[in-house]
C-alpha positions in Angstrom: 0.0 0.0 0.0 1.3 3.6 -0.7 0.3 6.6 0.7 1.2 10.5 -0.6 1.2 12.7 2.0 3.2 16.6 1.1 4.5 15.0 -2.0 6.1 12.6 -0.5 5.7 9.0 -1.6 5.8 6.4 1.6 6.1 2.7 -0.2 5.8 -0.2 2.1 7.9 -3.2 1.8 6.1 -6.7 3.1 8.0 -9.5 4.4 7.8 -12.3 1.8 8.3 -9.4 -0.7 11.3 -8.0 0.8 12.7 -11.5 0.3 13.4 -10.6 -3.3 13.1 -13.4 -6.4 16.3 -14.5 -7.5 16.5 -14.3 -11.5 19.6 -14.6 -14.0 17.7 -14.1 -17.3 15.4 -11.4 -18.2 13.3 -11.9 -21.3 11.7 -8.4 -22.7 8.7 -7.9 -24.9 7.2 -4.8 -26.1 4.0 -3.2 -27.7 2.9 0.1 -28.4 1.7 0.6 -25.2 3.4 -1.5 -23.1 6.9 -3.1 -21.9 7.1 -6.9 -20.4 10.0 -7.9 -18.3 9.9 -11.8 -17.8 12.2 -12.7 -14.9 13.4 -16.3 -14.8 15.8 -18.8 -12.9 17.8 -21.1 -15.2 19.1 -24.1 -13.5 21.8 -25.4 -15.4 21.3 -28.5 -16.9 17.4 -28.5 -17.2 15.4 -28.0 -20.1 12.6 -26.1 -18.8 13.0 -22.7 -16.9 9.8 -20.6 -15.5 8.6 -17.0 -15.0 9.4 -16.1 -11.6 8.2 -12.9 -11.7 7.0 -10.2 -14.8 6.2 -6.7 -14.5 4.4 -4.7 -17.1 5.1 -1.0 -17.4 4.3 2.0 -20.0 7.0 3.1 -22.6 8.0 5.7 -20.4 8.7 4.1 -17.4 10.6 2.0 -19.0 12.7 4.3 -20.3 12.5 5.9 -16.8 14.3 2.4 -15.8 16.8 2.3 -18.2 18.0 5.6 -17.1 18.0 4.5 -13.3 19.7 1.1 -14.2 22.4 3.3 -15.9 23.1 5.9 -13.2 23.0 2.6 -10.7 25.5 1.0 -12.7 27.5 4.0 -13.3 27.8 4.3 -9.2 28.4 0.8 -8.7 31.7 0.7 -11.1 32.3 4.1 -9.4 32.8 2.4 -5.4 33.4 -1.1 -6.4 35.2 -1.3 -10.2 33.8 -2.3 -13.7 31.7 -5.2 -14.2 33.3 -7.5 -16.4 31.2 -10.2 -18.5 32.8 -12.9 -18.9 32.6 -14.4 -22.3 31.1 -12.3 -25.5 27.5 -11.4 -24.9 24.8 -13.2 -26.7 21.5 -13.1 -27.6 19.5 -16.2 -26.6 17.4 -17.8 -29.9 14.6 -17.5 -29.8 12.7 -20.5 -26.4 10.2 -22.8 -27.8 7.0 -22.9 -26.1 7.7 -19.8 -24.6 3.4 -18.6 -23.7 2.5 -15.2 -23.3 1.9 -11.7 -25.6 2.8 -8.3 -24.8 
């Protein structure tokens, strides 16, 4: 539940959501109107993987995201050095039986 109060947002955090989902592949969709982020936890070795968690947001926050990844990222190498990827990035092909429209 959220509550504004002088233009100043108070967001509560419950217990099982304060937790946090681990994920280690994001799959994103898009529309016109909308952005899908598909969070998933790849065990390796199995064949099948599923959604953990997906969050639907407009254009603009998405965007909005992007920048506050970037600036978060930027700080992070700033304190603790650059985050090196190990290996050349890919692109996944495209998952079979993968359900779901954005």
């Amino acid at each position: 539940m959220t509550e504004e109060k002088n233009n100043q947002l108070q967001i509560e955090l419950s217990p099982e959501v304060a937790e946090g989902m681990y994920a280690n592949l994001a799959i994103i969709a898009h529309s016109s109107s909308e952005f899908v982020f598909d969070f998933i936890s790849v065990m390796p070795g199995l064949p099948k993987a599923n959604v953990k968690s997906r969050v639907i947001m407009t254009p603009e926050h998405a965007k909005r995201l992007l920048g506050a990844l970037q600036d978060n990222i930027a700080k992070y190498e700033t304190h603790f050095g650059q985050i090196r990827i190990n290996g050349p990035e890919t692109r996944l092909p495209p998952i079979m039986g993968f359900g779901g429209d954005a």
